[in-house]
C-alpha positions as CSV (number, residue, x, y, z in Angstrom):
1,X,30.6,-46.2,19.8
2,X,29.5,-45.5,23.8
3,X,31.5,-47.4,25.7
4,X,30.8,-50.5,28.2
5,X,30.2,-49.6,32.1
6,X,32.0,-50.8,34.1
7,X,29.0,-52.9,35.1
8,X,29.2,-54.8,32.2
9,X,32.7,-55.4,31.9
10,X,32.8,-56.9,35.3
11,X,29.5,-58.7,34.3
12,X,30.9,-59.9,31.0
13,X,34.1,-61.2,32.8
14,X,32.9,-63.2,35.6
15,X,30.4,-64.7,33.0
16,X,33.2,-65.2,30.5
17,X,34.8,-67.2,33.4
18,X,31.7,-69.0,34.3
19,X,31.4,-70.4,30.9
20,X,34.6,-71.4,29.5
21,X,34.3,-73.0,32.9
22,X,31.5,-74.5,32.9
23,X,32.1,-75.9,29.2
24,X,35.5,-77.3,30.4
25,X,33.7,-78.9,33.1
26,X,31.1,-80.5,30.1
27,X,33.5,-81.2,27.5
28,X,36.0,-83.3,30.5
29,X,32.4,-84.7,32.0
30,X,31.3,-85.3,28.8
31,X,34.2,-87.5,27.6
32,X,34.8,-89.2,30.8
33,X,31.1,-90.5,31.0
34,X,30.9,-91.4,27.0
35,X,34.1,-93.4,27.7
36,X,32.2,-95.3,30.9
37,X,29.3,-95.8,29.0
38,X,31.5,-97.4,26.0
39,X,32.9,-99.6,28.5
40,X,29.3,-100.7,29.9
41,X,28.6,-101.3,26.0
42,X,31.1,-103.6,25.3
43,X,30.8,-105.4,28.6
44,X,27.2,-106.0,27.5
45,X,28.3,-107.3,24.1
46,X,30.8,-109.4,25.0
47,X,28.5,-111.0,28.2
48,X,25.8,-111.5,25.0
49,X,27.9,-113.0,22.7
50,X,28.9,-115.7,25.5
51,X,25.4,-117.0,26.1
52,X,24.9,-120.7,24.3
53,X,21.7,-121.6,22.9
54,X,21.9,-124.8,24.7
55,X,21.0,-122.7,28.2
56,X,18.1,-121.3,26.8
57,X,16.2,-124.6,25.2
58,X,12.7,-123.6,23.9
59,X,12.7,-119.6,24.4
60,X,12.4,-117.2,21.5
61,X,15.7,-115.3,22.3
62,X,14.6,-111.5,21.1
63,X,18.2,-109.1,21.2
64,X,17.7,-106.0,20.8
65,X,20.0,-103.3,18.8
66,X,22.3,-102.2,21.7
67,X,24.7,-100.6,19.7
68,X,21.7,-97.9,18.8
69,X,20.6,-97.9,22.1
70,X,23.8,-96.7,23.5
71,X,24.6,-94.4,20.8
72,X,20.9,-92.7,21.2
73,X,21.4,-92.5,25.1
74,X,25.4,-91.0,24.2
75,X,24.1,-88.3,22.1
76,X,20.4,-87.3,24.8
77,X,23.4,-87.3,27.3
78,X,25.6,-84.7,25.3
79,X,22.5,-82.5,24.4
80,X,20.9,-82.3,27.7
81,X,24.5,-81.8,29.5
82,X,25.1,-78.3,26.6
83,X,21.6,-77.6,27.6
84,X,22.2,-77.7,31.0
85,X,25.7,-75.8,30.7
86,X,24.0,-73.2,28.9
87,X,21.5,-72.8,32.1
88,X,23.7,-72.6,34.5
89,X,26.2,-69.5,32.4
90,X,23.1,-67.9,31.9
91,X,21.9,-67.7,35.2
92,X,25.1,-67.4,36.7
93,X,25.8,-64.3,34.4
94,X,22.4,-63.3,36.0
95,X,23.2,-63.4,39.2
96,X,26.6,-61.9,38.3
97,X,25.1,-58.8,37.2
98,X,22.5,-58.2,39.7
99,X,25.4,-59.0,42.4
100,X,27.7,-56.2,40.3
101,X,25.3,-54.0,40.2
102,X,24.6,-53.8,43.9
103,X,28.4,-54.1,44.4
104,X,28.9,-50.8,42.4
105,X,25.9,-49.1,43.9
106,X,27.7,-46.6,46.0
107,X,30.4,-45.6,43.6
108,X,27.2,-44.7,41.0
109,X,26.0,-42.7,44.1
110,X,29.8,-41.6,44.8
111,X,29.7,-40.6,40.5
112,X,25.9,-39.1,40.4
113,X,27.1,-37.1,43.6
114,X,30.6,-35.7,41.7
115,X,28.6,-34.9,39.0
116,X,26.9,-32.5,40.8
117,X,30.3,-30.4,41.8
118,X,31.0,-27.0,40.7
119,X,32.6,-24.0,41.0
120,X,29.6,-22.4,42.5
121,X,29.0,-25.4,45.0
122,X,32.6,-26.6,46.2
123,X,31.8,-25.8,49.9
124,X,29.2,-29.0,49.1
125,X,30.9,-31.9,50.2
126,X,30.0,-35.5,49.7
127,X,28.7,-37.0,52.9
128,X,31.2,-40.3,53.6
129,X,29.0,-43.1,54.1
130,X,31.4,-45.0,56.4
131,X,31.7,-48.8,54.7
132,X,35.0,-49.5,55.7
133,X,36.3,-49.9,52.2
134,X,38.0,-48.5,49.4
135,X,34.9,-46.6,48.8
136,X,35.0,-44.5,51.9
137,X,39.0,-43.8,51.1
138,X,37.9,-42.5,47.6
139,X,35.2,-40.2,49.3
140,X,37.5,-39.0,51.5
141,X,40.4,-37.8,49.2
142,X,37.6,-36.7,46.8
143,X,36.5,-34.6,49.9
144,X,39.8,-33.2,50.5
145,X,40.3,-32.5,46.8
146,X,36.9,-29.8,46.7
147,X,38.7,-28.2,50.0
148,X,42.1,-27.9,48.6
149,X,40.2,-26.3,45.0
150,X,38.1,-24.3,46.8
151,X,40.5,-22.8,48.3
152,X,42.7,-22.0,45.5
153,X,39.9,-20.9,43.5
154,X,39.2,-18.4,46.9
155,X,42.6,-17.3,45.9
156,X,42.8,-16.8,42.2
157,X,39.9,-14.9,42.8
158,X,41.2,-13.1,45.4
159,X,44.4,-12.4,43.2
160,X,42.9,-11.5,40.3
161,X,40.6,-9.3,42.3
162,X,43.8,-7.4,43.8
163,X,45.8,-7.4,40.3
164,X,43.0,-5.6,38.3
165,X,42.5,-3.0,41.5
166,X,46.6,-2.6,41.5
167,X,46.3,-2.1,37.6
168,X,43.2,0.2,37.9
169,X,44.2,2.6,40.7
170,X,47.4,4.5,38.9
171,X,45.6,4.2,35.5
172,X,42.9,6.1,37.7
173,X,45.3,8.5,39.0
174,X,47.4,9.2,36.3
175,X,44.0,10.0,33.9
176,X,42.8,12.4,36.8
177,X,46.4,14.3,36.9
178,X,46.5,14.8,32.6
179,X,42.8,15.9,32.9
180,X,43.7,18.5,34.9
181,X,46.8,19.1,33.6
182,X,44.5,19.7,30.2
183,X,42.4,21.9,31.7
184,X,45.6,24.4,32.3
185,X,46.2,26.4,29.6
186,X,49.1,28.2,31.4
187,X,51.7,24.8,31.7
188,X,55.2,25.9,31.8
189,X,58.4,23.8,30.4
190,X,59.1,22.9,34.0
191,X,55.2,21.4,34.7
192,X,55.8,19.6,31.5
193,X,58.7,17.9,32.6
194,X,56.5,17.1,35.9
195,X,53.6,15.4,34.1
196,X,56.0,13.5,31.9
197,X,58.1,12.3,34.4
198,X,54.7,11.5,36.4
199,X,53.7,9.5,33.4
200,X,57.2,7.6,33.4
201,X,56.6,6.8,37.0
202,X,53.5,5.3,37.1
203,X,54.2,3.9,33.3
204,X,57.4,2.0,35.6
205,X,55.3,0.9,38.2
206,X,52.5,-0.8,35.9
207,X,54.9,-2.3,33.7
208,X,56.7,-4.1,36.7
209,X,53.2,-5.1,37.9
210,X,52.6,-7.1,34.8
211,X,56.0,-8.6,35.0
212,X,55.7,-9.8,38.5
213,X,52.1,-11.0,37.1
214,X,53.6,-13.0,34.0
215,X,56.4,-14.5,36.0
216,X,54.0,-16.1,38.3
217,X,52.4,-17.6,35.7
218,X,55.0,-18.7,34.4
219,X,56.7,-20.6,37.2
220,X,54.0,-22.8,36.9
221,X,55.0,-24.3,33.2
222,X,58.8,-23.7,34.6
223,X,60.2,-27.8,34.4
224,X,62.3,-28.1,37.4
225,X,64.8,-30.5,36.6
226,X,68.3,-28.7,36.8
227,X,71.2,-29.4,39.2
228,X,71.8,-26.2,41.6
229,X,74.6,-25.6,43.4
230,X,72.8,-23.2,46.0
231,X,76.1,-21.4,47.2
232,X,76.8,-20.9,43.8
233,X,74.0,-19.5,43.1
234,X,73.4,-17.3,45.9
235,X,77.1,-16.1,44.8
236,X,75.9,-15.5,41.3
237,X,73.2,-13.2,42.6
238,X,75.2,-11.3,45.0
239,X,77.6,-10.1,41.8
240,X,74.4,-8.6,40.2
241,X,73.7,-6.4,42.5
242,X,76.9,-5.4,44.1
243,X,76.0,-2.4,42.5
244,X,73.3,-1.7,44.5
245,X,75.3,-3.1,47.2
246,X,78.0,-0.7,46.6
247,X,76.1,2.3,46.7
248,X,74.5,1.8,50.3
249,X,78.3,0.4,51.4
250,X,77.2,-3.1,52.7
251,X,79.2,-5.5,53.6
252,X,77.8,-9.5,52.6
253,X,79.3,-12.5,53.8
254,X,78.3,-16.0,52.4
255,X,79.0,-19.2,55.0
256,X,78.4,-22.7,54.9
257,X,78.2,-25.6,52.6
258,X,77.7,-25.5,48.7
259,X,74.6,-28.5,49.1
260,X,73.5,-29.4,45.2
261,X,69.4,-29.6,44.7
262,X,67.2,-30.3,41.9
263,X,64.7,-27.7,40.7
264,X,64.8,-25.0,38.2
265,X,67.4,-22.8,38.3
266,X,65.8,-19.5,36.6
267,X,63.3,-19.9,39.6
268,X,65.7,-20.7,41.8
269,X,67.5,-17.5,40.9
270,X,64.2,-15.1,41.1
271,X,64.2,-16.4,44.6
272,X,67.0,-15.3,46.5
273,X,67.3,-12.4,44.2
274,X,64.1,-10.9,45.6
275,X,65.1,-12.1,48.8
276,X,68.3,-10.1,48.7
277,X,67.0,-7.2,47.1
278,X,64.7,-6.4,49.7
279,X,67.8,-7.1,52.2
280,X,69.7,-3.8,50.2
281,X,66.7,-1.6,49.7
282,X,65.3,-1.9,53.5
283,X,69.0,-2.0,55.0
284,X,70.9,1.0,56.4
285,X,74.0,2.8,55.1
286,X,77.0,0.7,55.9
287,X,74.9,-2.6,57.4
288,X,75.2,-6.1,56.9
289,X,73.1,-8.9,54.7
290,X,75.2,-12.5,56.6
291,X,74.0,-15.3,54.3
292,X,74.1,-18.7,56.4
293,X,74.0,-22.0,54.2
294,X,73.6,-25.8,55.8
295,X,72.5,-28.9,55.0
296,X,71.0,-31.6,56.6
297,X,70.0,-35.5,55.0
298,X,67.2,-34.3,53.3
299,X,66.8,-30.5,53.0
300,X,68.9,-27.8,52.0
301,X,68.3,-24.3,54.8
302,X,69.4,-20.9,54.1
303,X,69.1,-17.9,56.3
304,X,69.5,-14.2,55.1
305,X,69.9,-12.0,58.0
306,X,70.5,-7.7,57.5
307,X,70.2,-5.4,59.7
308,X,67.9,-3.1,58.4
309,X,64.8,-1.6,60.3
310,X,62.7,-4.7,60.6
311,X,59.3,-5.5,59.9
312,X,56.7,-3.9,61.8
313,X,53.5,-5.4,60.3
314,X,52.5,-9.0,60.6
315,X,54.8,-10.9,59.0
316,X,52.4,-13.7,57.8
317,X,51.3,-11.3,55.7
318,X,53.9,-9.8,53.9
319,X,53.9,-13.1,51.5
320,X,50.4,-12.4,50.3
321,X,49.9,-11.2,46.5
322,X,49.9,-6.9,46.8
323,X,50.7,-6.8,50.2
324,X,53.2,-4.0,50.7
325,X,55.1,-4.3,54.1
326,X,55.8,-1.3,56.1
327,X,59.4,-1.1,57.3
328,X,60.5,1.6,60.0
329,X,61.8,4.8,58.5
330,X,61.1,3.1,54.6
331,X,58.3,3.3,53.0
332,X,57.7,0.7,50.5
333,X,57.2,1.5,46.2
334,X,57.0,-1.6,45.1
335,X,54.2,-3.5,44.1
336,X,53.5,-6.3,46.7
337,X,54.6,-9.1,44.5
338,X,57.8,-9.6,45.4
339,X,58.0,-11.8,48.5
340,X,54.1,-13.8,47.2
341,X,56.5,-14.8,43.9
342,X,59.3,-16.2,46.4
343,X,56.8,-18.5,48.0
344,X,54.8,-19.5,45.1
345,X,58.2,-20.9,43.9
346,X,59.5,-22.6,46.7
347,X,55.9,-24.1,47.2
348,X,56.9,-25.5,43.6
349,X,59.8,-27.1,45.0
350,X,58.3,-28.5,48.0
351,X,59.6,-25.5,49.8
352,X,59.0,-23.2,52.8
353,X,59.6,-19.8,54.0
354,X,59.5,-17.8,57.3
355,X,60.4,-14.5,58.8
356,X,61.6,-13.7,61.9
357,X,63.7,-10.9,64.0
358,X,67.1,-10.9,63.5
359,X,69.2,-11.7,66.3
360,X,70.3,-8.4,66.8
361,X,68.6,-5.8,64.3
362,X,66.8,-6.5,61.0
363,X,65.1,-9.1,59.4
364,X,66.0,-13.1,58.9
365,X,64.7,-14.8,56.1
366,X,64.9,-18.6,56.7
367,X,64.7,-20.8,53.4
368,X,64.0,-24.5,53.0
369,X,64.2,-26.9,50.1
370,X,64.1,-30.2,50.0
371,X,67.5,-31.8,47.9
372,X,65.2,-33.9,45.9
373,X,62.3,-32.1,44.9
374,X,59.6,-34.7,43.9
């Protein structure tokens, strides 16, 4: 069954109104001028029935039926009164529509012109015909919803663009090297052990890449309702890799309050364990990661400080999906998916990142997350 515009349920309404007013209005009018006219009809009878025949000597006295001729002009009165109700709902309900109709005109334009959106045409937007209304608000946001969609759709693009590259390349390389490793008939034990722990390598790499790729995908279905103790947390991580932390002899030191925030706590974990694995990996023999944790009324800040060799490239940049940053003296093996996993996640929380020089040497990573994240 197709379903009523809202044309004609506004329509439908207001004449609904009209008429249950309008018969209100006749059934009260209706009564109260039947119960008049009653009134005049006994008044009539009554002032008849006190006439004496001596006042009236030698006329033919002719009375007429007045109780039919009341009753006849009751009943013309109730008919033409529903006839004239039924006039006035019907043109009102007229009216009504026609005035709908124009009322609605521009959100029809506003839905004809939506219609029209898609993925090839989001740079299209609707032109805001300025009415002052709720109209020209609806325009508006719908305007600043294609912007914010075309550019995420610039970006999945973009990304998946980069991932099927990242996934092609070594699948490229790694084909050329057994091809010609084929083509030698003469491989020793020890080139063996070369190709195979070639294949292992890249096999690493990829496998990581598609991790990376499914855990960004995932933190979007992630629910974020957990209670964090970030101190706790950050502690938590700092135990799993004191291996690692062991082996280049650095020295961590965790400060400051132990602030409680709402979010999800596997994702809250992925962040400042890519956060402080980078620290280790890019840091030099014997530095320092200082971890730096305060709270204000509404947000939680942490800052990560090492003293590693710094970032010499952009640092805007070393968020973005495959970007692999360039540190002095290190050269980076991972896959570029690190650091874009830590901001899609705190963007999740209502969160922000930045980078800056540490205050001596190295790196600072400054994090901040609302308490509440809504």
């Amino acid at each position: 069954m197709k379903k009523l515009s809202l044309k004609w349920k506004l329509t439908i309404l207001s004449a609904s109104i009209v008429a249950v007013t309008s018969f209100v209005i006749y059934i009260l009018l209706g009564i109260t001028t039947v119960s008049e006219m009653n009134k005049i009809q006994k008044a009539v009878m009554d002032n008849m029935d006190n006439i004496e025949p001596k006042e009236l000597k030698g006329a033919i006295m002719i009375v007429p039926d007045l109780s039919s001729i009341f009753y006849n002009g009751k009943s013309l009165f109730w008919l033409k009164s529903f006839g004239i109700t039924v006039l006035v709902v019907v043109i009102a309900g007229f009216v009504t529509y026609k005035l709908v109709e124009r009322f609605l005109e521009p959100i029809t334009d506003l839905k004809n012109r939506m219609k029209e959106v898609n993925v090839q045409n989001l740079s299209n937007q609707i032109e805001v015909k300025e009415t002052g209304d709720e109209i020209e608000e609806i325009t508006i946001s719908f305007n600043d919803m294609i912007i914010r969609l075309s550019r995420l759709f610039s970006e999945e693009k973009s990304f998946l663009q980069n991932a099927a590259h990242e996934l092609r390349t070594p699948l490229a390389v790694l084909k050329t090297k057994i091809d010609v490793f084929k083509k030698n008939e003469y491989n020793s034990i020890e080139d063996y052990k070369k190709m195979l722990a070639s294949v292992t390598e890249y096999n690493d790499r990829m496998s990581h890449m598609v991790q990376m790729l499914l855990q960004i995908q995932e933190s979007q279905t992630i629910e974020r309702k957990d209670e964090i103790n970030i101190y706790d947390l950050i502690d938590e991580v700092i135990m799993d890799l004191s291996i690692y932390i062991d082996e280049k002899h650095l020295s961590v030191s965790e400060e400051g309050d132990n602030p409680q925030i709402i979010g999800s706590d596997l994702l809250m974990y992925r962040v400042f364990y890519n956060l402080l694995e980078n620290a280790i990996k890019y840091n030099v023999d014997g530095g320092y990661i200082n971890i730096l944790i305060k709270e204000n009324m509404d947000d939680v800040i942490i800052k990560i400080e090492d003293s590693g060799c710094g970032i010499e490239s952009e640092k805007k940049k070393i968020f973005e999906a495959f970007y692999r940053e360039r540190r002095a003296g290190n050269e980076s093996n991972g896959v570029g998916l690190g650091l874009h996993l830590v901001k899609k996640i705190l963007e999740l929380h209502s969160g922000r990142i930045e980078v800056k020089d540490g205050e001596k040497v190295g790196t600072q990573f400054i994090v901040t997350i609302p308490k509440n994240n809504k």
